[in-house]
C-alpha positions in Angstrom: 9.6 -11.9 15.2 10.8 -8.0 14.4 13.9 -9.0 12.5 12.1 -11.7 10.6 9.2 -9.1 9.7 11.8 -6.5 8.6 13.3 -9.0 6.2 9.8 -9.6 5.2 8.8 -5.9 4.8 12.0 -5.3 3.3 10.9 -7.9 0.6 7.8 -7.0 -0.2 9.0 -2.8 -0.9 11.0 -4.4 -3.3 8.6 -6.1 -5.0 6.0 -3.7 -5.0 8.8 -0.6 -6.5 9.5 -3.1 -9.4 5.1 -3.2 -10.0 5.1 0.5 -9.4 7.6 1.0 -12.4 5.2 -1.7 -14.8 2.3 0.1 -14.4 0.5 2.5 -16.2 -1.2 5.1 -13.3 -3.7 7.4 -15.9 -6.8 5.9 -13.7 -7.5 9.0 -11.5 -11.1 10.8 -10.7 -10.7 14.1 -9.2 -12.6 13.8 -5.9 -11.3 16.8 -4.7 -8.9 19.7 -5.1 -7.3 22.8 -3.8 -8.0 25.8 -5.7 -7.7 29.6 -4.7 -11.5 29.9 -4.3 -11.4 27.5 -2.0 -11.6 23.1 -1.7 -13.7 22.0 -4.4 -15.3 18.5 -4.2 -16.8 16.1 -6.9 -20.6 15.8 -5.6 -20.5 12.2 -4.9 -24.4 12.6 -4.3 -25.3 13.3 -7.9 -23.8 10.2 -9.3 -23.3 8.3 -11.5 -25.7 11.1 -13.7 -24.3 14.0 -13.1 -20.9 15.1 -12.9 -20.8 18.3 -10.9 -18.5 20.1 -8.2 -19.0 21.6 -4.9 -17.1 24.7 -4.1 -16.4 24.8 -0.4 -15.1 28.1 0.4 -14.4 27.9 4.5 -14.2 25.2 6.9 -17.8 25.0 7.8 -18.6 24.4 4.4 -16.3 22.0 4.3 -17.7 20.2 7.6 -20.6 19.9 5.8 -19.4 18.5 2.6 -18.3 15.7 4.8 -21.5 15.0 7.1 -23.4 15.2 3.9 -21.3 12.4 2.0 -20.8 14.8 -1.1 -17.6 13.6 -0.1 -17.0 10.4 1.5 -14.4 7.4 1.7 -12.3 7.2 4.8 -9.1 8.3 3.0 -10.8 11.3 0.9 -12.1 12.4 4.4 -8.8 12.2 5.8 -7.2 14.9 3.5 -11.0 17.1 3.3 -10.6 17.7 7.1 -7.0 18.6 6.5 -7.5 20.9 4.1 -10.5 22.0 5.9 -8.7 22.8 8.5 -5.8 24.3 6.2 -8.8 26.4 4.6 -9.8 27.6 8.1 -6.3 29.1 9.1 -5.7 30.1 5.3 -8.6 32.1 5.4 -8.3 33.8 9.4 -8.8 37.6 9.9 -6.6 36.7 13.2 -3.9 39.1 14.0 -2.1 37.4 17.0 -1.7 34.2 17.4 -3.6 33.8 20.7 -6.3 34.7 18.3 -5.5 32.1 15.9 -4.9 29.4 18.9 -8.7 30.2 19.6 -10.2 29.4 15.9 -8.2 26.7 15.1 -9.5 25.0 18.4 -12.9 25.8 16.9 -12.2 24.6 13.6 -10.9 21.5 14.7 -13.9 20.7 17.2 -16.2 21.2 14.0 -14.4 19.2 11.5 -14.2 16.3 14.4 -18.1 16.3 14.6 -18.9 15.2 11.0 -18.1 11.5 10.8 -17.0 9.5 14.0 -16.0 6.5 12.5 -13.3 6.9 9.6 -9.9 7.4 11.8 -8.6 9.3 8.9 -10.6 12.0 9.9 -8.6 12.7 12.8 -5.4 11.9 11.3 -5.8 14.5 8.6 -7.0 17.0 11.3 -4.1 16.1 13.7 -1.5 16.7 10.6 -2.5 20.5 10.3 -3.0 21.1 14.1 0.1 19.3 15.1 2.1 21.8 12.6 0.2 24.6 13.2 0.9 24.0 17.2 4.7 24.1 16.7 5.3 26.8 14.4 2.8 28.9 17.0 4.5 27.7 19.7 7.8 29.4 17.9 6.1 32.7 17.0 5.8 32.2 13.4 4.4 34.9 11.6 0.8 34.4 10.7 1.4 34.7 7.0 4.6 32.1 6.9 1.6 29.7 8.9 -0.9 29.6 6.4 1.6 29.2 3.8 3.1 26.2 5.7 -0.5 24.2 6.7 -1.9 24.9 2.8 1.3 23.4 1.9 1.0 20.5 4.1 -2.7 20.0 3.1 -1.6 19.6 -0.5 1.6 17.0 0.0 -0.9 15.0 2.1 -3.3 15.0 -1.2 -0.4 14.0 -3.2 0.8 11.2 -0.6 -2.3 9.7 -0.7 -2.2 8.7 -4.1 1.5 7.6 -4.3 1.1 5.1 -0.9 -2.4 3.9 -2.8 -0.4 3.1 -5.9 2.2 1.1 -3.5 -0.9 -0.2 -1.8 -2.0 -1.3 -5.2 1.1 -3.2 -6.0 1.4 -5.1 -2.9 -2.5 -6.0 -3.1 -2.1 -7.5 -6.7 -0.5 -10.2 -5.4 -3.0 -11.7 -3.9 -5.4 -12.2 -6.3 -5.7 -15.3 -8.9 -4.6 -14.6 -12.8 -8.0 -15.1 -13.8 -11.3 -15.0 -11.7 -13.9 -13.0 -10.3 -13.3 -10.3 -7.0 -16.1 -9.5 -5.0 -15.8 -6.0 -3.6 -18.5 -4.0 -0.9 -19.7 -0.3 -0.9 -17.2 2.0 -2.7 -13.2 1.9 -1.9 -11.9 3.2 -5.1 -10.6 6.0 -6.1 -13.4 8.3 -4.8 -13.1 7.4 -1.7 -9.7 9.3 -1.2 -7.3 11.5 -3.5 -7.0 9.1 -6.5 -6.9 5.6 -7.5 -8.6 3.4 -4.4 -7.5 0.7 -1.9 -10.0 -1.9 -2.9 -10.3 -0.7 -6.5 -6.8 0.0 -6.4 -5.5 -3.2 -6.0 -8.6 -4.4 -8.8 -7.3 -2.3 -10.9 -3.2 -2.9 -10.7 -3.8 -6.6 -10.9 -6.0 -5.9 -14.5 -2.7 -3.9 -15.6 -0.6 -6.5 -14.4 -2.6 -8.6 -17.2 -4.3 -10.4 -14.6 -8.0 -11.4 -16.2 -9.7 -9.8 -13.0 -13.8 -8.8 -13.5 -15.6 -7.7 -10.9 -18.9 -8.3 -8.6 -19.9 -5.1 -7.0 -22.5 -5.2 -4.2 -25.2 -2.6 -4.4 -24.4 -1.6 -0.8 -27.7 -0.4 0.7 -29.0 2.2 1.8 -26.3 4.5 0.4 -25.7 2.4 -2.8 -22.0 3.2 -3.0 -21.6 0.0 -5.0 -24.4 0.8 -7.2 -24.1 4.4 -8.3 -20.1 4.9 -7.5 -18.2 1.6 -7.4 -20.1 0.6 -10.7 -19.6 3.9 -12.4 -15.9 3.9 -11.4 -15.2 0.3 -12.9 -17.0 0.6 -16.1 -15.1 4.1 -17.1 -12.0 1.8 -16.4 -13.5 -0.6 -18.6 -13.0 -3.2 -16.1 -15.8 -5.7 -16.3 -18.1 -5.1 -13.6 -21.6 -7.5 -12.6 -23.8 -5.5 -9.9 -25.5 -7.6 -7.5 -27.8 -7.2 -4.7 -26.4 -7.1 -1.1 -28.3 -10.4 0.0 -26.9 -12.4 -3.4 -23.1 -12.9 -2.4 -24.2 -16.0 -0.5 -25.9 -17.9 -3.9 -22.6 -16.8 -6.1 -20.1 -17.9 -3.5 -21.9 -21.4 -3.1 -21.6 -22.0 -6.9 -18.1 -21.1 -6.8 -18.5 -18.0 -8.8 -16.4 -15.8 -6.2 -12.3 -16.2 -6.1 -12.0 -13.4 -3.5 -13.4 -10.9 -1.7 -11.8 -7.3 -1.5 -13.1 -4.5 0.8 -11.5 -0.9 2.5 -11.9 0.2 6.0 -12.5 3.3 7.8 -10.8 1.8 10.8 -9.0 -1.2 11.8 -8.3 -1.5 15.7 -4.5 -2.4 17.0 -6.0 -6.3 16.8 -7.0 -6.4 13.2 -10.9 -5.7 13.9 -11.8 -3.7 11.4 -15.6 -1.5 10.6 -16.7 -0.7 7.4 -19.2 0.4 5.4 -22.3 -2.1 6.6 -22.6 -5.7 5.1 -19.1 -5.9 5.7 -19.5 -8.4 8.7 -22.2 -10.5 6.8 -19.8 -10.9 3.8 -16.9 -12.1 5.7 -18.7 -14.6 7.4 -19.7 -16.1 4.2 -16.2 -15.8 2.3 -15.1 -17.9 5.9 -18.0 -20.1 5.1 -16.9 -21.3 1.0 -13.3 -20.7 1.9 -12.7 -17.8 -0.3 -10.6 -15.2 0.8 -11.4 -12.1 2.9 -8.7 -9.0 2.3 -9.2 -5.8 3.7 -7.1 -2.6 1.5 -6.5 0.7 3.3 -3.2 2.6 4.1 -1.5 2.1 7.4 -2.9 5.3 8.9 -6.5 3.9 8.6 -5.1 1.2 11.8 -6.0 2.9 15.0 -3.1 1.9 17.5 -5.0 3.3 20.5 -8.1 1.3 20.0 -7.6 -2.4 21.2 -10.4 -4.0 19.6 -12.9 -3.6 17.4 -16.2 -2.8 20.5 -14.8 0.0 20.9 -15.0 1.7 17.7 -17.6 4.2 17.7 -20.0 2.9 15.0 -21.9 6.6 13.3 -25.5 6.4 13.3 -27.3 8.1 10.2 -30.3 9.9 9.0 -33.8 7.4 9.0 -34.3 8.8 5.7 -31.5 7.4 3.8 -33.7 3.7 4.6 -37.1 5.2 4.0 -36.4 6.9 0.7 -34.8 5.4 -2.8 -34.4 8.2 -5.3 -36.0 10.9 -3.2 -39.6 8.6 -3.6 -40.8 7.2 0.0 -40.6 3.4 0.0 -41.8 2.8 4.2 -44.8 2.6 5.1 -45.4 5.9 8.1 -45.0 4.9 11.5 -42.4 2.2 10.8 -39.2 2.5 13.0 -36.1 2.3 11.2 -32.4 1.7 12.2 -29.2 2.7 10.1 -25.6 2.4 11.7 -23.4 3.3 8.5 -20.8 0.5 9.6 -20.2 -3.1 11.5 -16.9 -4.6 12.8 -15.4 -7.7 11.3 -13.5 -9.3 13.7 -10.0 -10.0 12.6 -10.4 -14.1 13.0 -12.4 -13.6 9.5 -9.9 -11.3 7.8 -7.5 -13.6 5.6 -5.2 -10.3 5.1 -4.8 -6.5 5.7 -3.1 -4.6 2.4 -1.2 -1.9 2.9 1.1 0.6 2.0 4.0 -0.3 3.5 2.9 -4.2 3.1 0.4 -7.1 3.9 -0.6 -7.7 7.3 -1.2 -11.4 8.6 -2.7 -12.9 11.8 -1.9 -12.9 14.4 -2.5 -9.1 13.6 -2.2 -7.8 16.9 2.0 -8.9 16.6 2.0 -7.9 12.7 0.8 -4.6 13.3 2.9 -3.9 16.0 5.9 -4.7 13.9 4.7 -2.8 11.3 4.2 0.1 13.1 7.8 -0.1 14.9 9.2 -0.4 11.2 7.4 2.9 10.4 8.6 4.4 13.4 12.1 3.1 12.9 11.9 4.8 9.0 10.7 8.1 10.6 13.8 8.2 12.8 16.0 7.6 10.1 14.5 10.3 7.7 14.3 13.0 11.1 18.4 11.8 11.5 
């Protein structure tokens, strides 16, 4: 199978360098950015009425930035806690580094603690403390340290849009010249640096000329798909129809729906993958009408040391987000409410995985392996 993957992989950079070169990339929403002050986030919270920024300016501020969902997105966490992390070392009073060994223990632990689900945000941690452990390791002068993890921080920021906009390419593929996508929560381009997995691929295929509109689910209780995914779409002048969670089913029965497009904030080494809840429910319907079930996020969203999908840790969050719409009570007292932020879709419903590198198949479990040993293979080269 690996040479016969390579020539496949091979194939598909190809294609997806000539899209890159066709398409016009000006779609971009500034979730977040360094600046000198500090990382400053676009309040995701205050959407789609108000367009205002959060200042973070240390690492606890930016822990809590995260747990609140002012930022949120698996990718966009991914680089937050990196440059939270970044921010922590940048902004150390530390004079030796056994000193500076201690914090950024510390700053790591607290960063970990915010969301338990998105493996990005342990990647984007592990990039800063993997760098920062080796140039310690070598007695690099504190100074020449910060400079090198606020560097990093920002090349991962710009990475992430650049293997989003391959991501996009490969994605656009798939999807018909002319129909309707049906996408959950919000995978666009707030939910990492710029321009989206789920929305990114949307949105190539509409500059490809492909007539593409959209069906966004409202995506309770957090209503991604109704305040962010909606908002995003319609500044793109994409044509977007917001439906209710429970209505998939009735569109998809009349024939309505050509494909169904969703992110991930992890995918296990067999193709199981949790996201944002509903996710499950909608893939079993798209297997249902025979439409097609892709999952969009960037290789580094696949979690090689978690076999299958039970043993993703699945975040539980605040009763309140249930109980209240718009701040105004909705529950009657006394009710007891659930509210895991994600569920696992188990890979036999997943038609294909999109991403940056190319498009996953079942059986995933031997596609993702072989993906992964490309990567690895690539690595090598460049590290010659």
């Amino acid at each position: 199978m690996g040479q016969q993957y390579l020539r496949t992989l091979k194939w598909q950079l190809c294609c997806a360098q000539r899209d890159i070169a066709a398409i016009n990339w000006d779609s971009m929403i500034p979730t977040l950015e360094w600046l000198p002050e500090g990382v400053n986030f676009l309040d995701q919270t205050r959407l789609p009425f108000e367009e205002t920024y959060v200042l973070a300016r240390d690492y606890n501020e930016v822990a809590r930035v995260i747990k609140d969902m002012v930022v949120r997105g698996a990718m966009a966490i991914g680089v937050s806690a990196a440059m939270g992390v970044a921010l922590g070392i940048d902004r150390s009073r530390a004079t030796t580094i056994q000193e500076l060994d201690k914090e950024v223990e510390h700053i790591c632990q607290t960063l970990a603690a915010t969301r338990p689900t998105a493996v990005n945000l342990f990647w984007g941690i592990a990039q800063i403390r993997n760098l920062y452990t080796g140039l310690a390791a070598r007695n690099t002068p504190i100074p020449e340290i910060k400079k090198a993890v606020v560097a990093l921080a920002n090349r991962l920021y710009d990475e992430d849009i650049a293997n989003l906009r391959r991501l996009g390419a490969f994605g656009a593929e798939l999807l018909p010249q002319e129909g309707t996508v049906l996408t959950h929560c919000n995978a666009g381009a707030l939910a990492a640096c710029g321009y989206g997995s789920a929305l990114g691929v949307i949105r190539a295929a509409v500059e490809r000329g492909q007539k593409i509109d959209v069906f966004a689910d409202e995506t309770r209780p957090f209503n991604q798909g109704t305040r962010l995914t909606a908002w995003e779409l319609v500044k793109d002048n994409i044509p977007t129809t917001l439906i209710c969670d429970n209505m998939a089913g009735y569109f998809m029965a009349k024939g309505r729906i050509a494909a169904v497009i969703v992110g991930a904030d992890r995918i296990a080494a067999n193709g199981d993958t949790a996201n944002k809840i509903g996710t499950y429910s909608l893939s079993i319907l798209a297997k249902e009408h025979n439409v097609p079930f892709y999952v969009a996020a960037p290789f580094n969203t696949i979690d090689l040391a978690t076999a299958s999908g039970d043993l993703i840790p699945i975040e539980q969050r605040a009763a309140r987000e249930v109980t209240h719409v718009g701040g105004v009570q909705v529950t009657p007292h006394g009710v007891q409410i659930e509210n895991p932020a994600f569920d696992v879709t188990p890979a036999k419903n997943i038609s294909a995985i999109i991403t940056e590198h190319g498009v996953l198949r079942a059986p995933f479990t031997e596609s993702i392996r072989g993906m992964a040993a490309a990567q690895d293979l690539n690595s090598e080269l460049v590290n010659a």
